[in-house]
N, CA, C and O atoms as a Maestro MAE file, in Angstrom:
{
 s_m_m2io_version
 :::
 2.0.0
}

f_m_ct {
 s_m_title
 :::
 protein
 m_atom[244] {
  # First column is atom index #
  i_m_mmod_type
  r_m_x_coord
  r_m_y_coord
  r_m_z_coord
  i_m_residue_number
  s_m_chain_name
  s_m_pdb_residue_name
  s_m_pdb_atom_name
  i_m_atomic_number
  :::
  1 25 0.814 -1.205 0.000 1 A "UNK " " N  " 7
  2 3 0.000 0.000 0.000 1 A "UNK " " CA " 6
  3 2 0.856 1.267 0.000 1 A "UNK " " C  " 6
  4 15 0.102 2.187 -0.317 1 A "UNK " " O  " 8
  5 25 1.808 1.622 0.164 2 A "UNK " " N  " 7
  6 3 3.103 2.043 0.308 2 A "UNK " " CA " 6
  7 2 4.037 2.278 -0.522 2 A "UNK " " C  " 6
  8 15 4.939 3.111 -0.432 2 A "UNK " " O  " 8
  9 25 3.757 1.327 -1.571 3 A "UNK " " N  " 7
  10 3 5.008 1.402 -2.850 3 A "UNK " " CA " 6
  11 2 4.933 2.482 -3.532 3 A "UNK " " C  " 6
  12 15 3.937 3.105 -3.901 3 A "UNK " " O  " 8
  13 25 6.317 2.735 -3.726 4 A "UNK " " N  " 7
  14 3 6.923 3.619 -4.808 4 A "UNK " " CA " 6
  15 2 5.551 3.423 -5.979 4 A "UNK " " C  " 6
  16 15 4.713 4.311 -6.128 4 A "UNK " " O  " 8
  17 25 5.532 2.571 -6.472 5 A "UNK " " N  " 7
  18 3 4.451 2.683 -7.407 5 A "UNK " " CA " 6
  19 2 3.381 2.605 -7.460 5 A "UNK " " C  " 6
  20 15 2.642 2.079 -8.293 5 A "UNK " " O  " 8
  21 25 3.132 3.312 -6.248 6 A "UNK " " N  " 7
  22 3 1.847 4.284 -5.807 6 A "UNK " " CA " 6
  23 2 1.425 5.581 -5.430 6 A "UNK " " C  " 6
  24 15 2.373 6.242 -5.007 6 A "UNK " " O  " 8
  25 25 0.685 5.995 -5.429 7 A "UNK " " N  " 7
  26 3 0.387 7.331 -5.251 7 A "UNK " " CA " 6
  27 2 -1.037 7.541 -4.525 7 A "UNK " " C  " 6
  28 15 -1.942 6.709 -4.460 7 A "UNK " " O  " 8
  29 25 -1.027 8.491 -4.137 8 A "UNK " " N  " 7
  30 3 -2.187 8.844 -3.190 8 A "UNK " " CA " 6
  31 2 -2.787 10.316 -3.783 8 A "UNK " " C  " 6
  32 15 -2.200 11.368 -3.527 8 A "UNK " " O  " 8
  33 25 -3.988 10.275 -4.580 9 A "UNK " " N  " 7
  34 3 -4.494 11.436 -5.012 9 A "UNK " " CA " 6
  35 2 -5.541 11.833 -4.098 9 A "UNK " " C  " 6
  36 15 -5.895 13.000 -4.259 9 A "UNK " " O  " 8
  37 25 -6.105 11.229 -3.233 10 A "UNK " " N  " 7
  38 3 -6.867 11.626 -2.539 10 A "UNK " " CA " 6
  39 2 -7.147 10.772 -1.242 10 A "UNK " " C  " 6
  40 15 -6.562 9.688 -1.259 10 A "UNK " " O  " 8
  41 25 -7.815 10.988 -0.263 11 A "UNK " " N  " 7
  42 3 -7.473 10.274 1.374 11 A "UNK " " CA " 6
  43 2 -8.042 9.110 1.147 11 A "UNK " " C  " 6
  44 15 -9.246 9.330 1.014 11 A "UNK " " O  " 8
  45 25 -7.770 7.754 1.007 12 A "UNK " " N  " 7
  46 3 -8.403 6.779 1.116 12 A "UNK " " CA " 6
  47 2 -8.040 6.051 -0.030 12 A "UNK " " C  " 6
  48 15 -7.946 4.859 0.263 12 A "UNK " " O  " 8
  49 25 -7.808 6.263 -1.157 13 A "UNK " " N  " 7
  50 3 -7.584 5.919 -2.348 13 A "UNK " " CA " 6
  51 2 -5.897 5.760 -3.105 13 A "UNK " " C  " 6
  52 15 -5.112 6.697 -2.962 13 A "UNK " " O  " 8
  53 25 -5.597 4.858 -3.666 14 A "UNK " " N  " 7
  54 3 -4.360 4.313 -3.991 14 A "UNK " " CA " 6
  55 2 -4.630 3.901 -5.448 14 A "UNK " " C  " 6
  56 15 -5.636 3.283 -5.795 14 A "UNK " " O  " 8
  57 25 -3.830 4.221 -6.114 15 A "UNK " " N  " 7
  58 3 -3.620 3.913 -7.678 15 A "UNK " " CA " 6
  59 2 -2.505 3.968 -8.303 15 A "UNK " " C  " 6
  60 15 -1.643 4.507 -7.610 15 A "UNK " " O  " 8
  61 25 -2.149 3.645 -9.307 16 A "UNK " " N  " 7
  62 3 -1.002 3.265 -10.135 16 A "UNK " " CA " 6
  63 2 -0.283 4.518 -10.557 16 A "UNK " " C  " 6
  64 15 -0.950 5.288 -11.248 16 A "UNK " " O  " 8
  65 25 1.143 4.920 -10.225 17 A "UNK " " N  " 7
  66 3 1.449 5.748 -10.437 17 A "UNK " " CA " 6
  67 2 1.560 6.057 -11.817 17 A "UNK " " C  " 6
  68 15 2.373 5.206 -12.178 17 A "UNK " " O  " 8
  69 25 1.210 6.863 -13.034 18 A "UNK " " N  " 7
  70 3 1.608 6.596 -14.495 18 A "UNK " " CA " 6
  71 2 2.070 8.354 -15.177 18 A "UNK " " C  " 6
  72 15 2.024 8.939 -16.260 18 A "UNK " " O  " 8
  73 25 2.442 8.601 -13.961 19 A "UNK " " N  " 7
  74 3 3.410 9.924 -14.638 19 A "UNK " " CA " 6
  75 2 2.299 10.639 -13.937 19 A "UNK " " C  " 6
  76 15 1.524 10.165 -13.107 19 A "UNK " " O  " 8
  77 25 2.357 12.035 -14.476 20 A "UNK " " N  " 7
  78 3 1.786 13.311 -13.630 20 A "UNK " " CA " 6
  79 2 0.214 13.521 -13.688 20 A "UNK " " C  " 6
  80 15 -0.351 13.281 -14.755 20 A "UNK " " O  " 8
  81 25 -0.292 13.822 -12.935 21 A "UNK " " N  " 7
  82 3 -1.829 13.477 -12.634 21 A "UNK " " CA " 6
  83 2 -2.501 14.578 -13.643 21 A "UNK " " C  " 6
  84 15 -1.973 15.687 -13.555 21 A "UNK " " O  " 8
  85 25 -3.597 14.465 -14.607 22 A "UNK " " N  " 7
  86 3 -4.571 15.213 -15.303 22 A "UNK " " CA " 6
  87 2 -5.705 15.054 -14.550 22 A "UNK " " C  " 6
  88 15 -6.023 14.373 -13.575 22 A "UNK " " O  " 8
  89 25 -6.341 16.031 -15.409 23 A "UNK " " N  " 7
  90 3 -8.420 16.135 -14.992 23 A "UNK " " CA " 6
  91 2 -8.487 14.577 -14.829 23 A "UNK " " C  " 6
  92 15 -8.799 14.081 -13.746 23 A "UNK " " O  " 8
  93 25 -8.219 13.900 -15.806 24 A "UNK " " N  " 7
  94 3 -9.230 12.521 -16.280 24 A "UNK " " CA " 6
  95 2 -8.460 11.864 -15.477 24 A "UNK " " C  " 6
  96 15 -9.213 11.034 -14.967 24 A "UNK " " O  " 8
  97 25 -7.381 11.716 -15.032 25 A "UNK " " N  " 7
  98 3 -6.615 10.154 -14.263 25 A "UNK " " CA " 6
  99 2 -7.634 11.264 -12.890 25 A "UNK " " C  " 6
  100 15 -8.792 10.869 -12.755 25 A "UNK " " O  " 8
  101 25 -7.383 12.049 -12.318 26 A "UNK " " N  " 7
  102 3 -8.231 12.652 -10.953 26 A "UNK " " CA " 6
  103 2 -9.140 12.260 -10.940 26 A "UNK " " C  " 6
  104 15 -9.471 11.479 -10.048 26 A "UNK " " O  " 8
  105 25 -10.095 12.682 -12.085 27 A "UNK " " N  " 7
  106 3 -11.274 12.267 -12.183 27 A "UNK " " CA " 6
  107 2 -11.584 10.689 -11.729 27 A "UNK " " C  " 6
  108 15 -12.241 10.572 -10.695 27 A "UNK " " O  " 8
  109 25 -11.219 9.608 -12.330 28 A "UNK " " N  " 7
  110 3 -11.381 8.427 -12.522 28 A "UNK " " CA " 6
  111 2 -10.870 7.875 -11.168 28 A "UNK " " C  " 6
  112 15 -11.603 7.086 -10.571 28 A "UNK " " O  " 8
  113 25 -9.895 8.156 -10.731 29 A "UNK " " N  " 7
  114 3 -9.209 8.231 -9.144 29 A "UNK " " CA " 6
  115 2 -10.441 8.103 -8.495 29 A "UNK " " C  " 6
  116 15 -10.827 7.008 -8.085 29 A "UNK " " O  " 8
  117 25 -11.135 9.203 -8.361 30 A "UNK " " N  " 7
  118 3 -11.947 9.705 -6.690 30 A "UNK " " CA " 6
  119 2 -13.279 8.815 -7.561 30 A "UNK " " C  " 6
  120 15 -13.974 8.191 -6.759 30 A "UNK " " O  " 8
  121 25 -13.733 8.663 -9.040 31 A "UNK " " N  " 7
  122 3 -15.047 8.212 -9.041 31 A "UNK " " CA " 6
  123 2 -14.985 6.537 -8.458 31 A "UNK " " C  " 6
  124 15 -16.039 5.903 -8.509 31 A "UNK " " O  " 8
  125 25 -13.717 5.843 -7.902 32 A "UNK " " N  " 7
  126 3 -14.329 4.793 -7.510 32 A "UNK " " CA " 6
  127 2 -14.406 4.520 -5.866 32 A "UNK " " C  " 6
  128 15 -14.468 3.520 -5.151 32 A "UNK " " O  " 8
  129 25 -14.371 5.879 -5.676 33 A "UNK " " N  " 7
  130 3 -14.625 6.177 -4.201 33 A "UNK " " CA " 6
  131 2 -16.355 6.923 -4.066 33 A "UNK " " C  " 6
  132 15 -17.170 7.110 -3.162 33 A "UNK " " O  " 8
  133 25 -16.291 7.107 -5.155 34 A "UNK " " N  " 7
  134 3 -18.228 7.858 -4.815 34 A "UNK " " CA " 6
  135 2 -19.075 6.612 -4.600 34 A "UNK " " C  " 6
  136 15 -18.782 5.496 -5.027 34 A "UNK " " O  " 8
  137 25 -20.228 6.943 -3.846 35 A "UNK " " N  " 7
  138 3 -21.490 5.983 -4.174 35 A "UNK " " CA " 6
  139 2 -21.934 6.497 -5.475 35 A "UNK " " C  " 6
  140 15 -21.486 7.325 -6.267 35 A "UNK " " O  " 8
  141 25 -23.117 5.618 -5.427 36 A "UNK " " N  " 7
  142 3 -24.101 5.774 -6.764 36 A "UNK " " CA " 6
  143 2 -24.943 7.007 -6.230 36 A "UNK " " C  " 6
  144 15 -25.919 7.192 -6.956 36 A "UNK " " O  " 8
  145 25 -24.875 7.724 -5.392 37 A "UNK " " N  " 7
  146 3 -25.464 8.667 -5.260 37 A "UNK " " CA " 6
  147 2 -25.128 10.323 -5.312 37 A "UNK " " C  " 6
  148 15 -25.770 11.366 -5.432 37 A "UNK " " O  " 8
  149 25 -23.803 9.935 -5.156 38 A "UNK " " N  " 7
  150 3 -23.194 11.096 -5.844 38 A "UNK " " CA " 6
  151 2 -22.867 11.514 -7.149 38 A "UNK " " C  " 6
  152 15 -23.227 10.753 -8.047 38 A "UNK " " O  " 8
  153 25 -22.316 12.464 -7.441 39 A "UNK " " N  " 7
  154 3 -21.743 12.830 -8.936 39 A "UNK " " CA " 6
  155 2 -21.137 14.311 -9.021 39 A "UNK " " C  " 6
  156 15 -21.501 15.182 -8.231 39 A "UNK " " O  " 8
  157 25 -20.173 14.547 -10.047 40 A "UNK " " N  " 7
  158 3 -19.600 15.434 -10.479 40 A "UNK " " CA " 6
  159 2 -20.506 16.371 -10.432 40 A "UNK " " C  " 6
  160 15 -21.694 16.110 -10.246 40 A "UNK " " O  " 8
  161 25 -20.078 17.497 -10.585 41 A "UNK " " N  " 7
  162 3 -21.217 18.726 -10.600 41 A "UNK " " CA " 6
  163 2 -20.000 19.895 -11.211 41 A "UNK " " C  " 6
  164 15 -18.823 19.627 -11.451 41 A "UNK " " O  " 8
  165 25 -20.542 20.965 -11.339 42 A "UNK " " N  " 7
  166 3 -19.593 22.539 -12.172 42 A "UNK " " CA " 6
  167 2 -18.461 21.959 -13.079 42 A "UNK " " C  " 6
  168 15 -18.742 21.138 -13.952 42 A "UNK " " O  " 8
  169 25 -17.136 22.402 -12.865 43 A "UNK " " N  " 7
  170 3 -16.655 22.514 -13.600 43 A "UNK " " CA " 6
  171 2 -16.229 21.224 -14.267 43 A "UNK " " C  " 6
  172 15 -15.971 20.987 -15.447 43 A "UNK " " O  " 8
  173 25 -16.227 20.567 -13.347 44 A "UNK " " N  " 7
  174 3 -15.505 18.753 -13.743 44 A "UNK " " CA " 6
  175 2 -16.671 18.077 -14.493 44 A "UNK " " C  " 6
  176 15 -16.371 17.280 -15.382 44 A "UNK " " O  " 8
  177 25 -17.977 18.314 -14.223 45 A "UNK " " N  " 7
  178 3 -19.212 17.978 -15.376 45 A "UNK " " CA " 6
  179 2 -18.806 18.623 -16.630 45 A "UNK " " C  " 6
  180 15 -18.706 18.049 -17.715 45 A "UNK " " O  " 8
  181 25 -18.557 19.998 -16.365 46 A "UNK " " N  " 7
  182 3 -18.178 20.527 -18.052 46 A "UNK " " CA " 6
  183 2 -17.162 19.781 -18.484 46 A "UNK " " C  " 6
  184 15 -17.483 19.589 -19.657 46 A "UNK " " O  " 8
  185 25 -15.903 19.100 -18.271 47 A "UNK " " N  " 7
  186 3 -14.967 18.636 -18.727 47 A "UNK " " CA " 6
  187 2 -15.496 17.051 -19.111 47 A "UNK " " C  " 6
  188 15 -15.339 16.520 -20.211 47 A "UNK " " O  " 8
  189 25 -15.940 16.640 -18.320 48 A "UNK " " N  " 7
  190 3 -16.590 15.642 -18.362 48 A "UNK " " CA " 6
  191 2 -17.548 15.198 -19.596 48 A "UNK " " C  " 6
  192 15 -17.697 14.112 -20.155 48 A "UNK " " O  " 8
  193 25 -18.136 16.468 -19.795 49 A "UNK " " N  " 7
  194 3 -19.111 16.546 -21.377 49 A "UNK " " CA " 6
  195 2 -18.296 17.109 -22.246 49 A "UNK " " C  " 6
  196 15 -18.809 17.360 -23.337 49 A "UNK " " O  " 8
  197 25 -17.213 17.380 -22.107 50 A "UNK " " N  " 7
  198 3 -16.513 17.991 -23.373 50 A "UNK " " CA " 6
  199 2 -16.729 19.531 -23.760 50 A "UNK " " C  " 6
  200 15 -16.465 20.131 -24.802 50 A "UNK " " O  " 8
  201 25 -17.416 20.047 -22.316 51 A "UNK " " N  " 7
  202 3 -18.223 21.630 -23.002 51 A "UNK " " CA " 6
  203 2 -16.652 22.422 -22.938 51 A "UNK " " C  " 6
  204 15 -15.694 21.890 -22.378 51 A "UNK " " O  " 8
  205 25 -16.586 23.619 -23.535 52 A "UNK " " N  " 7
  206 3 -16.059 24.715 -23.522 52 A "UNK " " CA " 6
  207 2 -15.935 25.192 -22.301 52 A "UNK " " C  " 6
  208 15 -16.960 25.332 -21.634 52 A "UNK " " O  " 8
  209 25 -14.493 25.587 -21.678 53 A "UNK " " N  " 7
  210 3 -14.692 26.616 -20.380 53 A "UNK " " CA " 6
  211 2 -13.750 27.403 -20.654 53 A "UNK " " C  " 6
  212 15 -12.946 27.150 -21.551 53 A "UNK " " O  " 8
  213 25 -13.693 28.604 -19.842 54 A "UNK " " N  " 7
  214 3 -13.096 29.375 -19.572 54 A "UNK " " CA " 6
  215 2 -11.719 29.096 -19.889 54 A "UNK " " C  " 6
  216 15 -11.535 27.896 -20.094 54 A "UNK " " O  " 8
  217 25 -10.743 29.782 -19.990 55 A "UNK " " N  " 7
  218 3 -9.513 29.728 -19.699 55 A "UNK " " CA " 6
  219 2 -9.206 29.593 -18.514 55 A "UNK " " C  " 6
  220 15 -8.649 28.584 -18.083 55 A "UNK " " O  " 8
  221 25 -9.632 30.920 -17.590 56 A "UNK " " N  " 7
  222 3 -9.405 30.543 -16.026 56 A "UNK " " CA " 6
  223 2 -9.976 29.614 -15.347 56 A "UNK " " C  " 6
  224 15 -10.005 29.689 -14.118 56 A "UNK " " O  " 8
  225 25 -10.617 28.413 -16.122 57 A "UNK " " N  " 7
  226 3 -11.341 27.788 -15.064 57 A "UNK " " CA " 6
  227 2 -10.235 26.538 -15.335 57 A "UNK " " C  " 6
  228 15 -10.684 25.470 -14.918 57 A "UNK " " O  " 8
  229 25 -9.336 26.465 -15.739 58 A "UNK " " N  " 7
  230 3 -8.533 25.186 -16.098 58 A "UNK " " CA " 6
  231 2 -6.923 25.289 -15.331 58 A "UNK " " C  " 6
  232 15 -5.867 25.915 -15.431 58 A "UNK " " O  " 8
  233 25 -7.583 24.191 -14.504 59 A "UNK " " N  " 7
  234 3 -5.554 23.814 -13.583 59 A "UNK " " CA " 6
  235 2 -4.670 23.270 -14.436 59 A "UNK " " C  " 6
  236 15 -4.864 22.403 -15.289 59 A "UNK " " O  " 8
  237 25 -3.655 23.856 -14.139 60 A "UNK " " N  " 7
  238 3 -2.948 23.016 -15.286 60 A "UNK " " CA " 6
  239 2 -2.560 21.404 -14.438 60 A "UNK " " C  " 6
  240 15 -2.424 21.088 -13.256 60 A "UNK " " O  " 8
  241 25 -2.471 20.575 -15.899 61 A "UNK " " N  " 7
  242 3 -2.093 19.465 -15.404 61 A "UNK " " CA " 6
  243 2 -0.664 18.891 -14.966 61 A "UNK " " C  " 6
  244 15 -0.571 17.754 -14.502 61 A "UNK " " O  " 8
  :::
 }
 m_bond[243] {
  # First column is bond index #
  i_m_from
  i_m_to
  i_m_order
  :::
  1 1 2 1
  2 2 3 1
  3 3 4 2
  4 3 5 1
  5 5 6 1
  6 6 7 1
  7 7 8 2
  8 7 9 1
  9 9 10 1
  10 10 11 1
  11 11 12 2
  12 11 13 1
  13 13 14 1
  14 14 15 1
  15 15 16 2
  16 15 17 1
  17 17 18 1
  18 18 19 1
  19 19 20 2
  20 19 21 1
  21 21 22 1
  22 22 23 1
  23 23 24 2
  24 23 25 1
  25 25 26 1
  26 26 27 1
  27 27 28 2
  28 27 29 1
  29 29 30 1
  30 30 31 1
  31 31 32 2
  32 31 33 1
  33 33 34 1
  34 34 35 1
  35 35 36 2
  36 35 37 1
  37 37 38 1
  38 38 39 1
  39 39 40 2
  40 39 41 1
  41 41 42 1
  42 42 43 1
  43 43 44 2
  44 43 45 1
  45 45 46 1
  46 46 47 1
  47 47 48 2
  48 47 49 1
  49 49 50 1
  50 50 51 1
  51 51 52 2
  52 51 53 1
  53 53 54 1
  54 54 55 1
  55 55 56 2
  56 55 57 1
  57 57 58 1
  58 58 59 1
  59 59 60 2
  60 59 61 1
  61 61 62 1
  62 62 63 1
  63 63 64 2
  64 63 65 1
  65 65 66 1
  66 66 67 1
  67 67 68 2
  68 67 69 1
  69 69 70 1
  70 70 71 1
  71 71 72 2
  72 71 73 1
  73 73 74 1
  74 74 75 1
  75 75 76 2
  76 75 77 1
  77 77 78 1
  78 78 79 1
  79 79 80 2
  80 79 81 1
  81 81 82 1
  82 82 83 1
  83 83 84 2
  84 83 85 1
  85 85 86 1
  86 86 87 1
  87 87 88 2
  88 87 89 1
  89 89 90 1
  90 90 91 1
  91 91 92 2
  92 91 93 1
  93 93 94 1
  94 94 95 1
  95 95 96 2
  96 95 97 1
  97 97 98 1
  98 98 99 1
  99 99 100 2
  100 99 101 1
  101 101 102 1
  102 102 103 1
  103 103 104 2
  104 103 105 1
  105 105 106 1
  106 106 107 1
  107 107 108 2
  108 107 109 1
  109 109 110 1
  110 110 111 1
  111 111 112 2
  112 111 113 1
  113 113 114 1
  114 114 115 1
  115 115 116 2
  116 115 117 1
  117 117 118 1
  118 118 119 1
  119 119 120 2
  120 119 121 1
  121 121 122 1
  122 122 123 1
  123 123 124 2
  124 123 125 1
  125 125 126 1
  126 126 127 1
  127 127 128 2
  128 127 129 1
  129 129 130 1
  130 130 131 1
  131 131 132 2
  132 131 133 1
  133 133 134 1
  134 134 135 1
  135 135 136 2
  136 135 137 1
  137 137 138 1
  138 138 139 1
  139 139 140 2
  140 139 141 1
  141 141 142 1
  142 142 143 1
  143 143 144 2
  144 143 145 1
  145 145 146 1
  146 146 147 1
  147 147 148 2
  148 147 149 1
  149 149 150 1
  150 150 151 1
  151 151 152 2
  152 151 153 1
  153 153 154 1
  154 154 155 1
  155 155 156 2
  156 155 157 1
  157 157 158 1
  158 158 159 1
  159 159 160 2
  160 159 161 1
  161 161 162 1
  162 162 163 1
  163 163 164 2
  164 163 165 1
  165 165 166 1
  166 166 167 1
  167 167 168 2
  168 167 169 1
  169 169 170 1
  170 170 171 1
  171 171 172 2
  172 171 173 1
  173 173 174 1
  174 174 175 1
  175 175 176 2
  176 175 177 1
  177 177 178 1
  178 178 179 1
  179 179 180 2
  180 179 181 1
  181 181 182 1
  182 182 183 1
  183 183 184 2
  184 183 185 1
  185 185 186 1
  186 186 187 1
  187 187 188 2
  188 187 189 1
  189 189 190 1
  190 190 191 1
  191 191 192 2
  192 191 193 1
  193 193 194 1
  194 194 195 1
  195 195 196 2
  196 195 197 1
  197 197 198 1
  198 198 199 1
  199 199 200 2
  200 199 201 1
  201 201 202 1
  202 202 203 1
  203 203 204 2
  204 203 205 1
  205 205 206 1
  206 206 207 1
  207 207 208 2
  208 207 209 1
  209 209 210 1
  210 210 211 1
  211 211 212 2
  212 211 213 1
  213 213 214 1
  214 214 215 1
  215 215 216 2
  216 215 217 1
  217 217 218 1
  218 218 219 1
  219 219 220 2
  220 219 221 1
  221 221 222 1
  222 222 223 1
  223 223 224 2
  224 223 225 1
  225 225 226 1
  226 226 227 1
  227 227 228 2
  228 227 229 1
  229 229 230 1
  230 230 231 1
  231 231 232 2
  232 231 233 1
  233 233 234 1
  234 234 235 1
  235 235 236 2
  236 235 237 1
  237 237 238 1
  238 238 239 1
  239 239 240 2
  240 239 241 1
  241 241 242 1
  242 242 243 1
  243 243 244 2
  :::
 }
}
């Protein structure tokens, strides 16, 4: 749980390290920590659908 070739993107959760973290590896990270009752919402839904945002609304990866 510990290894070098792991990483910790968020409290509880462990995944494969594969170089530097984007929207979509984040994304996919924390969704197998949600229930079925949650979901994305603002800006990560827009990315999520592919919509257009802002310039300022984007972290770099």
């Amino acid at each position: 749980m510990r290894g070098a070739d792991l990483e910790q993107p968020f409290h509880g959760i462990r995944s494969p390290r594969l170089g530097p973290a984007t929207i979509a590896t984040l994304i996919a990270a924390y969704s197998e920590r949600m229930s079925t009752a949650q979901f994305f919402s603002h800006v990560t839904a827009a990315h999520l659908h592919g919509l257009p945002l802002p310039g300022g609304s984007r972290r770099p990866a």
